[in-house]
PDB file of N, CA, C, O and CB in Angstrom:
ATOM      1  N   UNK A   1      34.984  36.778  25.388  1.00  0.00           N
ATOM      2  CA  UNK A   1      33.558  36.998  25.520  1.00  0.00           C
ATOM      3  C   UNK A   1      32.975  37.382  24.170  1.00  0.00           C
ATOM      4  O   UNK A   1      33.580  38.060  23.339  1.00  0.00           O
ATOM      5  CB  UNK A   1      33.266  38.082  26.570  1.00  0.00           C
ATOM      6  N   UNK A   2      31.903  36.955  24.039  1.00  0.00           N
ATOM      7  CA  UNK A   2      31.291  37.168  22.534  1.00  0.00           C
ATOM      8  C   UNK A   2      30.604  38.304  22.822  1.00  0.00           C
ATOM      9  O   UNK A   2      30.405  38.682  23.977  1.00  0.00           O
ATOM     10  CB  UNK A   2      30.283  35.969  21.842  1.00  0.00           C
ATOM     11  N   UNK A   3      30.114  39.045  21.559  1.00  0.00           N
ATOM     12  CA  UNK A   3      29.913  40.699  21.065  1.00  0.00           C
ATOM     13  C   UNK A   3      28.094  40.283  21.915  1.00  0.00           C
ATOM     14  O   UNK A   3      27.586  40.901  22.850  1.00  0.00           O
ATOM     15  CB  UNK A   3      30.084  41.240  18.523  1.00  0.00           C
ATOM     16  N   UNK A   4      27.600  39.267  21.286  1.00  0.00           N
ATOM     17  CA  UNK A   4      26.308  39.149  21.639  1.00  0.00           C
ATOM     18  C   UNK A   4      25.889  37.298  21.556  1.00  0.00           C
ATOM     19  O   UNK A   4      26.265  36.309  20.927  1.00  0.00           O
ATOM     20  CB  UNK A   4      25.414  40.231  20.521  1.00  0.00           C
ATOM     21  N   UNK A   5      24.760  37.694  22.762  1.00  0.00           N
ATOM     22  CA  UNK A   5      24.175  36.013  22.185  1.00  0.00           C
ATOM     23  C   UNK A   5      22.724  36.020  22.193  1.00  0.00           C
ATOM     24  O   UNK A   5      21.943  36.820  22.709  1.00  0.00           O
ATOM     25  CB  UNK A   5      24.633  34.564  23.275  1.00  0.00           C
ATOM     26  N   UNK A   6      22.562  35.177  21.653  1.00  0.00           N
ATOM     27  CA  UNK A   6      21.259  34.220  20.919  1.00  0.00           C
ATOM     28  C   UNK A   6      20.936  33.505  21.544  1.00  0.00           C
ATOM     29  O   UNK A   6      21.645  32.551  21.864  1.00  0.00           O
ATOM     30  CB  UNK A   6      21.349  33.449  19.801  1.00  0.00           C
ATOM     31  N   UNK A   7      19.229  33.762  22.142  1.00  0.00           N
ATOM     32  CA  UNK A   7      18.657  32.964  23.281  1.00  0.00           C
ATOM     33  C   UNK A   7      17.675  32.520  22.457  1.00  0.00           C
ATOM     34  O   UNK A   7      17.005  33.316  21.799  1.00  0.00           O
ATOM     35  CB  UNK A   7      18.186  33.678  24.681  1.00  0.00           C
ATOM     36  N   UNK A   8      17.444  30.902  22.395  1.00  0.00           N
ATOM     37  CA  UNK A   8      15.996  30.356  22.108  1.00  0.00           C
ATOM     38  C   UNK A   8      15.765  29.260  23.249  1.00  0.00           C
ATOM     39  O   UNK A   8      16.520  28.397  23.698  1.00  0.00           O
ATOM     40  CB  UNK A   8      15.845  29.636  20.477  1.00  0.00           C
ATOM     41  N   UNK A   9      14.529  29.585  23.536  1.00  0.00           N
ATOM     42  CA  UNK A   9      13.795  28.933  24.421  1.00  0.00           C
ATOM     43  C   UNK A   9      12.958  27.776  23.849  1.00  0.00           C
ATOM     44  O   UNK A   9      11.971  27.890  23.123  1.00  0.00           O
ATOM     45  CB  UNK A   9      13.016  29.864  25.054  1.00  0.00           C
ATOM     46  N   UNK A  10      13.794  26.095  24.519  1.00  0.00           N
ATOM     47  CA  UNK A  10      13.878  25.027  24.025  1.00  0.00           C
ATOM     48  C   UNK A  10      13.003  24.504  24.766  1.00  0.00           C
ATOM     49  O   UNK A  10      12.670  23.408  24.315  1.00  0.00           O
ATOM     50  CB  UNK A  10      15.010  24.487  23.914  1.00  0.00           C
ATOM     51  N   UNK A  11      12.222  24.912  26.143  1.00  0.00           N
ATOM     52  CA  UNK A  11      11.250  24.379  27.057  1.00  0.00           C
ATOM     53  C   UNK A  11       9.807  25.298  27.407  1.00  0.00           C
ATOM     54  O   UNK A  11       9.625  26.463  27.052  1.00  0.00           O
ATOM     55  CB  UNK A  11      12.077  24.149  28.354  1.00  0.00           C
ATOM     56  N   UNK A  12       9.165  24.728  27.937  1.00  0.00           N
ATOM     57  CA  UNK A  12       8.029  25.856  28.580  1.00  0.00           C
ATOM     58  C   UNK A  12       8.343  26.333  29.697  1.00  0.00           C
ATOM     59  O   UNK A  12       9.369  25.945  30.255  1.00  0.00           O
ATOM     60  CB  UNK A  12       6.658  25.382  28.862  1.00  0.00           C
ATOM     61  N   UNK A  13       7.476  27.332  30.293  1.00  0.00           N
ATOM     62  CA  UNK A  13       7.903  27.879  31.596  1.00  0.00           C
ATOM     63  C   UNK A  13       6.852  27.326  32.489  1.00  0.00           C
ATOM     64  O   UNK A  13       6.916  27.556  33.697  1.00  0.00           O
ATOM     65  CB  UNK A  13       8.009  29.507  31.657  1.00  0.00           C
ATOM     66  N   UNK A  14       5.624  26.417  31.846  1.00  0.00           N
ATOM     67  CA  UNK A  14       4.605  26.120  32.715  1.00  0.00           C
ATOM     68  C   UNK A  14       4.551  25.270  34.040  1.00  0.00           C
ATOM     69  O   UNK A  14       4.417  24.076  33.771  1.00  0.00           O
ATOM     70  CB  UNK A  14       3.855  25.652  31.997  1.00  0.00           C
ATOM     71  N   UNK A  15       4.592  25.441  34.926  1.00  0.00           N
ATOM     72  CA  UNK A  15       4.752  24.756  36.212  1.00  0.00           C
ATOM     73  C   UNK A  15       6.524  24.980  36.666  1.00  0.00           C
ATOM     74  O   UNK A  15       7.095  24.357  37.561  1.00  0.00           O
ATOM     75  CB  UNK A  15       4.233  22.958  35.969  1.00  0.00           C
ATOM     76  N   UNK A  16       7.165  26.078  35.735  1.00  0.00           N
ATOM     77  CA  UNK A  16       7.944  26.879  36.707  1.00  0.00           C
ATOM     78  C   UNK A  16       8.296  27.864  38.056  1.00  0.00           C
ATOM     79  O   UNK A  16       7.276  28.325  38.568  1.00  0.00           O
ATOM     80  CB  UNK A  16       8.124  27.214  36.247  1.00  0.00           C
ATOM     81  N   UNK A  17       9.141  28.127  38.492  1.00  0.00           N
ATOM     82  CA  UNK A  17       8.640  28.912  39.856  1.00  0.00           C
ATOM     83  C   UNK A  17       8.570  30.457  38.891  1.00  0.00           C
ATOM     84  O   UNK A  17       9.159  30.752  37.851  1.00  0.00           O
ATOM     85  CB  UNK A  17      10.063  28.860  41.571  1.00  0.00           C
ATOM     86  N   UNK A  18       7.631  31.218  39.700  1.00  0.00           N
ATOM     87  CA  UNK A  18       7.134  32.623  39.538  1.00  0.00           C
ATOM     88  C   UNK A  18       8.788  33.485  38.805  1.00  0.00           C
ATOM     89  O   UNK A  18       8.747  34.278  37.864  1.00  0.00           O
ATOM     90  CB  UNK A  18       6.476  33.324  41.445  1.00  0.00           C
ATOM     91  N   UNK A  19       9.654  33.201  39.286  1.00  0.00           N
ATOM     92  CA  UNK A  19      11.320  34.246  38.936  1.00  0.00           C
ATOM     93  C   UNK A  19      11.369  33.586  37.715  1.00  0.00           C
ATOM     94  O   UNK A  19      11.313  34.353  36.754  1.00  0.00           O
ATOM     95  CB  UNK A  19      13.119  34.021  40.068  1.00  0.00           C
ATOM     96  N   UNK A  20      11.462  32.320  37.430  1.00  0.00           N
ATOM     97  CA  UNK A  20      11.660  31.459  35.692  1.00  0.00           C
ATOM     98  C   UNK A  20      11.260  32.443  35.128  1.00  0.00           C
ATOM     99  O   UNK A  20      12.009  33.369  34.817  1.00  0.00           O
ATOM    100  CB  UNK A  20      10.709  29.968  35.097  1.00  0.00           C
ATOM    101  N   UNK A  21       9.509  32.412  34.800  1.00  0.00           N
ATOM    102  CA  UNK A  21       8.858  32.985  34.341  1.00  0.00           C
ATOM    103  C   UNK A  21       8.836  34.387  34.016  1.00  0.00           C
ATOM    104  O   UNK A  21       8.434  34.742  32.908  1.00  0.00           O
ATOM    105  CB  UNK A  21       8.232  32.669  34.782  1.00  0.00           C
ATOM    106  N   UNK A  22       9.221  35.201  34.855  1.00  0.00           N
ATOM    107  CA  UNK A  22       9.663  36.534  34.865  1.00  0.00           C
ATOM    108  C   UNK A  22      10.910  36.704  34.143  1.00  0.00           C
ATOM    109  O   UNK A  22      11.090  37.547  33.263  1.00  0.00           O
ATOM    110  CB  UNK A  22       9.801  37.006  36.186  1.00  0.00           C
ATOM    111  N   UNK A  23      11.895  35.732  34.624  1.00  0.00           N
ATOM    112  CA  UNK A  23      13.260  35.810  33.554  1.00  0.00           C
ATOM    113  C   UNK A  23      13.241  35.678  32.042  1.00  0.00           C
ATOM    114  O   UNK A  23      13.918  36.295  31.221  1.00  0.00           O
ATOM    115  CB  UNK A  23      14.198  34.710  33.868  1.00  0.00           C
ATOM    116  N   UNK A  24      12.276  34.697  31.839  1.00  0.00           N
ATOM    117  CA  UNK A  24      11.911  34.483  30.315  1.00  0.00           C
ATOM    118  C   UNK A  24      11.441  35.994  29.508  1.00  0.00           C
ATOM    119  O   UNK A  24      11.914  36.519  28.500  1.00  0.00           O
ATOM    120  CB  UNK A  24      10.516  33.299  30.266  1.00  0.00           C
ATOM    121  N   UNK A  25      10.594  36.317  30.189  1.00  0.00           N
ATOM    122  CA  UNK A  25       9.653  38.069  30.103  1.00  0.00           C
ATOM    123  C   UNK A  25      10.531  38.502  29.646  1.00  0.00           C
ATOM    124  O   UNK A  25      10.837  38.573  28.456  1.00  0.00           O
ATOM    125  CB  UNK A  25       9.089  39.124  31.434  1.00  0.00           C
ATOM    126  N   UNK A  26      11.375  39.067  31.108  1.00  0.00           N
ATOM    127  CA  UNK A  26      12.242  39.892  30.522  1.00  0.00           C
ATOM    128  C   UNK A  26      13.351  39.288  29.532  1.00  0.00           C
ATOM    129  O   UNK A  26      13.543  40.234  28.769  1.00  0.00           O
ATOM    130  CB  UNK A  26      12.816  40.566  31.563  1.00  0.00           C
ATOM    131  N   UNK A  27      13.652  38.911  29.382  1.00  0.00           N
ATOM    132  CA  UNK A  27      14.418  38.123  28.379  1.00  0.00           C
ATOM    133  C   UNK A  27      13.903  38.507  26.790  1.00  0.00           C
ATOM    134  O   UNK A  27      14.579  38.701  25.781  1.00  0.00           O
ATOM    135  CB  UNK A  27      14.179  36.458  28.733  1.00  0.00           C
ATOM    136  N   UNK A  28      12.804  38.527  26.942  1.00  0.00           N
ATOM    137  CA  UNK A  28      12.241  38.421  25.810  1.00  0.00           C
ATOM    138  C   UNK A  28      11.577  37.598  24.921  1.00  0.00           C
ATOM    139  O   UNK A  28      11.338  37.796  23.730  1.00  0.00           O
ATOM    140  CB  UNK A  28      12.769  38.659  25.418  1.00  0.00           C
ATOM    141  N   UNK A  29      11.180  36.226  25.943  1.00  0.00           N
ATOM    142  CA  UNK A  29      10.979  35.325  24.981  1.00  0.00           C
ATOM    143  C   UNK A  29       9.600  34.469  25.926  1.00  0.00           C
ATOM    144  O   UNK A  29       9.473  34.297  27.139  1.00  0.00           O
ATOM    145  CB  UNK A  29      12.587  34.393  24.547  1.00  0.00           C
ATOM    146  N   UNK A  30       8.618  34.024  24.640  1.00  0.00           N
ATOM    147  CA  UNK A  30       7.332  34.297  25.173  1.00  0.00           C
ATOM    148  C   UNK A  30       6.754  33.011  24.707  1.00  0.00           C
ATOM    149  O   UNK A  30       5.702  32.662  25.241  1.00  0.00           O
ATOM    150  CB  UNK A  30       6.590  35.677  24.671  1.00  0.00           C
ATOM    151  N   UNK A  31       7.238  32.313  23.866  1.00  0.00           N
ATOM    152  CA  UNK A  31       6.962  30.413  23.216  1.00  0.00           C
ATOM    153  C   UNK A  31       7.906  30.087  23.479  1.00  0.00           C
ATOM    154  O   UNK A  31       8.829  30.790  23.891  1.00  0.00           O
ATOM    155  CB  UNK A  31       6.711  29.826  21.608  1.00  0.00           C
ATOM    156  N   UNK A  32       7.903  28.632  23.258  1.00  0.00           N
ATOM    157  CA  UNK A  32       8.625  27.740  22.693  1.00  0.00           C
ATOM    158  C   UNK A  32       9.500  27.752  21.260  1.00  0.00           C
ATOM    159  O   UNK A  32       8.811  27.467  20.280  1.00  0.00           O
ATOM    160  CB  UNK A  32       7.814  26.911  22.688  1.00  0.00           C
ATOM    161  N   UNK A  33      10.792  28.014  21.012  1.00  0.00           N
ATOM    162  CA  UNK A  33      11.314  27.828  19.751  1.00  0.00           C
ATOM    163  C   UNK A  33      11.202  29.922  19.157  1.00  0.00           C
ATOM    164  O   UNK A  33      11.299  30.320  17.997  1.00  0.00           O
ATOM    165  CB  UNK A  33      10.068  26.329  18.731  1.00  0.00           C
ATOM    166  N   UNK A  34      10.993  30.768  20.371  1.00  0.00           N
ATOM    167  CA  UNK A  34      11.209  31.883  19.798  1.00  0.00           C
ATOM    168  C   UNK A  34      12.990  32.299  20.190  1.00  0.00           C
ATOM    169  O   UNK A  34      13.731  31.815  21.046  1.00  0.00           O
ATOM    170  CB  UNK A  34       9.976  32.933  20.366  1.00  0.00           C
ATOM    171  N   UNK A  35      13.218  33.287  19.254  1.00  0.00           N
ATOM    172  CA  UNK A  35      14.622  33.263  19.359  1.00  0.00           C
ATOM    173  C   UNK A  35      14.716  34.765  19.515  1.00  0.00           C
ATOM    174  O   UNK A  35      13.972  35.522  18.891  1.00  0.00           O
ATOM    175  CB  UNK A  35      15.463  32.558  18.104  1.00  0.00           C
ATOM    176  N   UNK A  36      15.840  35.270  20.539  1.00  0.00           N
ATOM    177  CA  UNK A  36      16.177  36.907  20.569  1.00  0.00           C
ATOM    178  C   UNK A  36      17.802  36.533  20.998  1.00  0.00           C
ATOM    179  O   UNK A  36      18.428  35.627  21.550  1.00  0.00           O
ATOM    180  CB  UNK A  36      15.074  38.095  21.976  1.00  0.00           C
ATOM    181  N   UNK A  37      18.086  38.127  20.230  1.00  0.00           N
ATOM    182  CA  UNK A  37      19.653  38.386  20.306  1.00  0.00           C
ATOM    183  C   UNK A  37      19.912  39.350  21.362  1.00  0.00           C
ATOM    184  O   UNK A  37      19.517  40.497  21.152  1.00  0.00           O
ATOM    185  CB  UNK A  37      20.285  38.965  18.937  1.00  0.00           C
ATOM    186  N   UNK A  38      20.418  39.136  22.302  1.00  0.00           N
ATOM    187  CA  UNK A  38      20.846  40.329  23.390  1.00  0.00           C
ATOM    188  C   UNK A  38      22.341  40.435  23.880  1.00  0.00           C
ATOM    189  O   UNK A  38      23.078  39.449  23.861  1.00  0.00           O
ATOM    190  CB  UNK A  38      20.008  40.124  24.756  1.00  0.00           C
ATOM    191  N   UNK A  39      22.810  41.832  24.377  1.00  0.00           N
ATOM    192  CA  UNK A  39      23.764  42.019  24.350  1.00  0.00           C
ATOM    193  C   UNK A  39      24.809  41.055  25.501  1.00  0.00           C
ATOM    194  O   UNK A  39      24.318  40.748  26.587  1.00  0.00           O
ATOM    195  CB  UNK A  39      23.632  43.303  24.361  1.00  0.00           C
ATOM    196  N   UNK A  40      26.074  40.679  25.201  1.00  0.00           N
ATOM    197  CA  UNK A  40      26.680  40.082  26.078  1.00  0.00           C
ATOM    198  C   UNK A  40      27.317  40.579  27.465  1.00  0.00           C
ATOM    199  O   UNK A  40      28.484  40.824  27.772  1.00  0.00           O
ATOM    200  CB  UNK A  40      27.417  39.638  25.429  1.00  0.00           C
ATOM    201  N   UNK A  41      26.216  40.633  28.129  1.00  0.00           N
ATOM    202  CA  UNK A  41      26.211  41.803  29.642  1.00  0.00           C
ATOM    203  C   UNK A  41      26.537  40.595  30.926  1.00  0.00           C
ATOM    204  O   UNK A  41      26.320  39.400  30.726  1.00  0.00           O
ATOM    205  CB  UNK A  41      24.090  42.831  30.027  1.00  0.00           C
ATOM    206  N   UNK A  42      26.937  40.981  31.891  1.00  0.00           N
ATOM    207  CA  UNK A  42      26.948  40.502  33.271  1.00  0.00           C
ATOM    208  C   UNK A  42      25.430  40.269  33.337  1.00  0.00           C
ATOM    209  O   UNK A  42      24.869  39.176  33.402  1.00  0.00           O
ATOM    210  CB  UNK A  42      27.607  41.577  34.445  1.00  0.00           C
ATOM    211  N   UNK A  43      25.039  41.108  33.318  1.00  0.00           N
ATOM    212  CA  UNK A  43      23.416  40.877  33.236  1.00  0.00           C
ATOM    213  C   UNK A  43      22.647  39.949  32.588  1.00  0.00           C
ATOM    214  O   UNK A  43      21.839  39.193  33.128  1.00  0.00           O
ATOM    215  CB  UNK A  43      22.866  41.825  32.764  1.00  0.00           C
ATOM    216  N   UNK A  44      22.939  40.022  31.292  1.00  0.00           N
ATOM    217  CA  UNK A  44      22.141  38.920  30.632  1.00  0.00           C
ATOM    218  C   UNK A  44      22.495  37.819  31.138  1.00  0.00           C
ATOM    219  O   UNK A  44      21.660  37.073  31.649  1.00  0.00           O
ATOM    220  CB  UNK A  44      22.245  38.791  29.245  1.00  0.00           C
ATOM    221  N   UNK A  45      24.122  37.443  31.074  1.00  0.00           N
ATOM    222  CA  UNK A  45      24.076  36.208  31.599  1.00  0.00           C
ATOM    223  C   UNK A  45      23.818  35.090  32.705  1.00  0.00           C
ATOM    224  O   UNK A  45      23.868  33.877  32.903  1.00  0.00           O
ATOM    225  CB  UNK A  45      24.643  36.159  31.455  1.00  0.00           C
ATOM    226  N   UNK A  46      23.418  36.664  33.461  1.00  0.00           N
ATOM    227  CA  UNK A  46      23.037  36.278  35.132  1.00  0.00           C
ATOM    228  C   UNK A  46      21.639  35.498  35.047  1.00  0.00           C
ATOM    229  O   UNK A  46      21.212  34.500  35.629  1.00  0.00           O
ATOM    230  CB  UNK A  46      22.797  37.860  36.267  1.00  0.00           C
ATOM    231  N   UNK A  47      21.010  36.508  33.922  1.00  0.00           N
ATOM    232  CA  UNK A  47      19.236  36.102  33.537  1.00  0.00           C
ATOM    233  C   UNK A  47      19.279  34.649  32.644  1.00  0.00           C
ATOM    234  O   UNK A  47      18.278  33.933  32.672  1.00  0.00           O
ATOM    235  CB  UNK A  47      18.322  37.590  32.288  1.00  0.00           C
ATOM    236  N   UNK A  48      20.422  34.256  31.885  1.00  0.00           N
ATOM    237  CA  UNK A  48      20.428  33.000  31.835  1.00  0.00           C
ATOM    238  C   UNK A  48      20.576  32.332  32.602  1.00  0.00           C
ATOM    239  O   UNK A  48      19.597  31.611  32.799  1.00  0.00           O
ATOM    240  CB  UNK A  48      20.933  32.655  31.286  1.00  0.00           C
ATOM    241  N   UNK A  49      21.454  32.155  33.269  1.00  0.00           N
ATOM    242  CA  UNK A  49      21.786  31.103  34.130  1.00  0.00           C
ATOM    243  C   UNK A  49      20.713  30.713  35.376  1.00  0.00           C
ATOM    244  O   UNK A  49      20.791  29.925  36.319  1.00  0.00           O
ATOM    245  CB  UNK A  49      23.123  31.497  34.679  1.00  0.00           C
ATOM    246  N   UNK A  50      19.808  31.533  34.972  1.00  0.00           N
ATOM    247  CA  UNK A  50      18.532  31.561  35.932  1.00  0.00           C
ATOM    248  C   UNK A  50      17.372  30.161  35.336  1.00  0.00           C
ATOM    249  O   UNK A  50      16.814  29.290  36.005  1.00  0.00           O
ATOM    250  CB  UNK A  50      17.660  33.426  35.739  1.00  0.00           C
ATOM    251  N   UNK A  51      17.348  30.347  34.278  1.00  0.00           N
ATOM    252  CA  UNK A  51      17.037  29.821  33.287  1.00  0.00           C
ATOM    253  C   UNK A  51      17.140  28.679  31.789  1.00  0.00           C
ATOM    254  O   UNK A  51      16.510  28.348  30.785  1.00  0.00           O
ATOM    255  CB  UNK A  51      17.005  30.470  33.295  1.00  0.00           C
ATOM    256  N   UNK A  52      19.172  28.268  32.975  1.00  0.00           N
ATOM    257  CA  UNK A  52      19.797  27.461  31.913  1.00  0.00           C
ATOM    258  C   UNK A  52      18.790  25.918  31.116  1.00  0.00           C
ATOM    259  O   UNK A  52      18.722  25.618  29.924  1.00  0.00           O
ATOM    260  CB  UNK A  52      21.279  26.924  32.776  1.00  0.00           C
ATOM    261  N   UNK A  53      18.320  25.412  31.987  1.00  0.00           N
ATOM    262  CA  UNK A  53      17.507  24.850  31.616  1.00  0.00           C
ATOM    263  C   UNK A  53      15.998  24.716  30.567  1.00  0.00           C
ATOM    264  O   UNK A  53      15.300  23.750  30.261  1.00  0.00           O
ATOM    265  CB  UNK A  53      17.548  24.774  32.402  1.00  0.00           C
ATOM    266  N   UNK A  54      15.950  25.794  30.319  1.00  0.00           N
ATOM    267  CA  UNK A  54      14.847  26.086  29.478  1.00  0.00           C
ATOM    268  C   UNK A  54      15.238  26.897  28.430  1.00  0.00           C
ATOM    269  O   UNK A  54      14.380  27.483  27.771  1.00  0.00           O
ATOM    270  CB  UNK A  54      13.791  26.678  30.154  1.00  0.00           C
ATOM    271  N   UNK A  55      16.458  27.016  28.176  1.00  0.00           N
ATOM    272  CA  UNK A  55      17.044  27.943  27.086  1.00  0.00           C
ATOM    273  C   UNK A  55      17.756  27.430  26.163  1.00  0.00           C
ATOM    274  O   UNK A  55      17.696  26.202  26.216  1.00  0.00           O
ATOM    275  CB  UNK A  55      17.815  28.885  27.526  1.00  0.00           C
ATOM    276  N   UNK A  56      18.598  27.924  25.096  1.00  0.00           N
ATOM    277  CA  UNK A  56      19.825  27.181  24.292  1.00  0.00           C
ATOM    278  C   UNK A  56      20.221  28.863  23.956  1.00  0.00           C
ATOM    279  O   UNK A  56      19.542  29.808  23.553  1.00  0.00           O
ATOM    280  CB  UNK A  56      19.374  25.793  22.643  1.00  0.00           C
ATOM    281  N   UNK A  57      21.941  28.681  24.412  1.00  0.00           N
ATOM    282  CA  UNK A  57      22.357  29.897  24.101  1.00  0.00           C
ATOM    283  C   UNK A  57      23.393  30.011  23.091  1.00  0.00           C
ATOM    284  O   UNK A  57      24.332  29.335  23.513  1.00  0.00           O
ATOM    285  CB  UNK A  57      22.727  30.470  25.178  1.00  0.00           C
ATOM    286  N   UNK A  58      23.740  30.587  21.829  1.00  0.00           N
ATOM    287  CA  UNK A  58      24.394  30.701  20.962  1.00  0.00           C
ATOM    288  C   UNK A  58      25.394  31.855  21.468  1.00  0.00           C
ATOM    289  O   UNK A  58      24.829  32.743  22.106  1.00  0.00           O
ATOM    290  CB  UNK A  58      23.608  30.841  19.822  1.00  0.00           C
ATOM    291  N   UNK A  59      27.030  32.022  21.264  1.00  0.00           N
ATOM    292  CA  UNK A  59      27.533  33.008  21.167  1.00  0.00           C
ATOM    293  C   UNK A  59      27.823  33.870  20.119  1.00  0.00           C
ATOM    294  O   UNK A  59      28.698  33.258  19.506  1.00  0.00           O
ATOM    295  CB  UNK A  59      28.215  32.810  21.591  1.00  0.00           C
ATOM    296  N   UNK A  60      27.648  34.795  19.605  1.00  0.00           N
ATOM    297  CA  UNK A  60      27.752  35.476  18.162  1.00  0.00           C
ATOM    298  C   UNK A  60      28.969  36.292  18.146  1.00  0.00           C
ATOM    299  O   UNK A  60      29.202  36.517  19.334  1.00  0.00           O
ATOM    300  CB  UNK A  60      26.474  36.443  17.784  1.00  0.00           C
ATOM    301  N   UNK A  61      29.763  36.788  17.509  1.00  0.00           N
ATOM    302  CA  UNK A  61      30.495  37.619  17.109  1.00  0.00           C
ATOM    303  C   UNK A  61      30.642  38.845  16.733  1.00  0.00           C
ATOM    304  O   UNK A  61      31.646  39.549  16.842  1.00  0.00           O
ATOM    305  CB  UNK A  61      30.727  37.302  16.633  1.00  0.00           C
ATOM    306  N   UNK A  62      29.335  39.170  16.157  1.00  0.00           N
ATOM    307  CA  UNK A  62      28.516  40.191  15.633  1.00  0.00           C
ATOM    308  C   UNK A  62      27.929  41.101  16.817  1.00  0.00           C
ATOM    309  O   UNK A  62      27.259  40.495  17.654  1.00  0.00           O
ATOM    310  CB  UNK A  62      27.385  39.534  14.781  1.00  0.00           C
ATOM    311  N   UNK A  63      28.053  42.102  16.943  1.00  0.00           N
ATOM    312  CA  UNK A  63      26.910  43.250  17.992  1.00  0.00           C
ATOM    313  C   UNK A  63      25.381  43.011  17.600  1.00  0.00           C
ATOM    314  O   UNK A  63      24.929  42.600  16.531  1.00  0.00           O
ATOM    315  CB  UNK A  63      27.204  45.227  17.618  1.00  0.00           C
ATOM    316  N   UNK A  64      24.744  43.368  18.714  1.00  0.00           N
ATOM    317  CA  UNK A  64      23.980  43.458  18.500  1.00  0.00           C
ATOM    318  C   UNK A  64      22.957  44.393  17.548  1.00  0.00           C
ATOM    319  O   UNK A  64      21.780  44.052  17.438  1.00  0.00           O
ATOM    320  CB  UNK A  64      24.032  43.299  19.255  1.00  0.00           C
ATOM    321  N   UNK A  65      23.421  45.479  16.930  1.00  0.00           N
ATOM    322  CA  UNK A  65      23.052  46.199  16.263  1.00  0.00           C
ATOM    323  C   UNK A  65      23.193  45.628  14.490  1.00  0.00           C
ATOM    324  O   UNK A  65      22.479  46.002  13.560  1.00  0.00           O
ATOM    325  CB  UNK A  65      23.730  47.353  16.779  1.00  0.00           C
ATOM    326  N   UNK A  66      24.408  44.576  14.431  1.00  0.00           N
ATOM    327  CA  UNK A  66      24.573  44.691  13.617  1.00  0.00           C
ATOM    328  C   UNK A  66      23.996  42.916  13.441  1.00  0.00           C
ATOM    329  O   UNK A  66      24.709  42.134  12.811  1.00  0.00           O
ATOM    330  CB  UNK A  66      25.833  45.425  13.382  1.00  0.00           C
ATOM    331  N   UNK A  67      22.976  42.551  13.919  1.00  0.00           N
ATOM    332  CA  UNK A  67      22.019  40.965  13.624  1.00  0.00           C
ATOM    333  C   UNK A  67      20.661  41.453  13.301  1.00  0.00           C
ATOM    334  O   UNK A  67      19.871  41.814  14.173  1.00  0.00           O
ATOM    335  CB  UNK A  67      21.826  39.746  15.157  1.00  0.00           C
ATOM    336  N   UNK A  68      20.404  41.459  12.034  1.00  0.00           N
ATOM    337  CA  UNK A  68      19.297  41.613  11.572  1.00  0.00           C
ATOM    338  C   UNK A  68      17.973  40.691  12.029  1.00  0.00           C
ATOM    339  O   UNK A  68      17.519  39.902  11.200  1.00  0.00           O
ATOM    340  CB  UNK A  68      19.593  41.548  10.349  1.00  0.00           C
ATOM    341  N   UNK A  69      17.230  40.817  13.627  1.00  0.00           N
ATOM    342  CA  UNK A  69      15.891  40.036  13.666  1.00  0.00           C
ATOM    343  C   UNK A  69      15.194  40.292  13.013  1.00  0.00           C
ATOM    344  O   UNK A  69      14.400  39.537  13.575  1.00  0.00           O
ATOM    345  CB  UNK A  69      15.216  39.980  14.558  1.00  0.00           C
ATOM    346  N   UNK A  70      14.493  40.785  12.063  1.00  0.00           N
ATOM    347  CA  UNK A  70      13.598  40.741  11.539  1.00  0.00           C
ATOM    348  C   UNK A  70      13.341  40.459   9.935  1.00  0.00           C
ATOM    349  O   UNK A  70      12.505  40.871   9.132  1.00  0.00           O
ATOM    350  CB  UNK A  70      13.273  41.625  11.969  1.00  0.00           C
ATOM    351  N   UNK A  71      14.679  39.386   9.843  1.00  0.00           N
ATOM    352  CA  UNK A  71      14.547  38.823   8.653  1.00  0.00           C
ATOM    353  C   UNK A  71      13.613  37.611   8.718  1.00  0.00           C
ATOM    354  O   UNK A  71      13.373  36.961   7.701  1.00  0.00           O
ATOM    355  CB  UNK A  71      15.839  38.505   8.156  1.00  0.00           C
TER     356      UNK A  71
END
């Protein structure tokens, strides 16, 4: 299992059902082509797979503490 992964959202959520949309939210991701790093949880991946379709998920190696977003 990887330390963390990298969600960018490769689709819209528009004319998704109401839970898509909410999964994206919480997720963190709010366009097209925005990208967030979150930790590699039962959880997160549950919130992907909700969403496999509208996402692209990277596995990282790195923690999350230690991926600089705001470069």
């Amino acid at each position: 299992m990887a330390a963390a992964l990298a969600i960018t959202q490769r689709k819209s959520s528009i004319g998704g059902k109401h839970n898509q949309r909410a999964t994206l939210r919480t997720l963190g991701l709010h366009r097209i082509g925005e990208r967030v790093v979150r930790p590699d949880t039962p959880e997160v991946r549950g919130m992907v797979s909700v969403v496999t379709h509208l996402v692209e998920v990277d596995e990282l190696d790195t923690t999350v503490e230690e991926v600089d977003t705001h470069a």
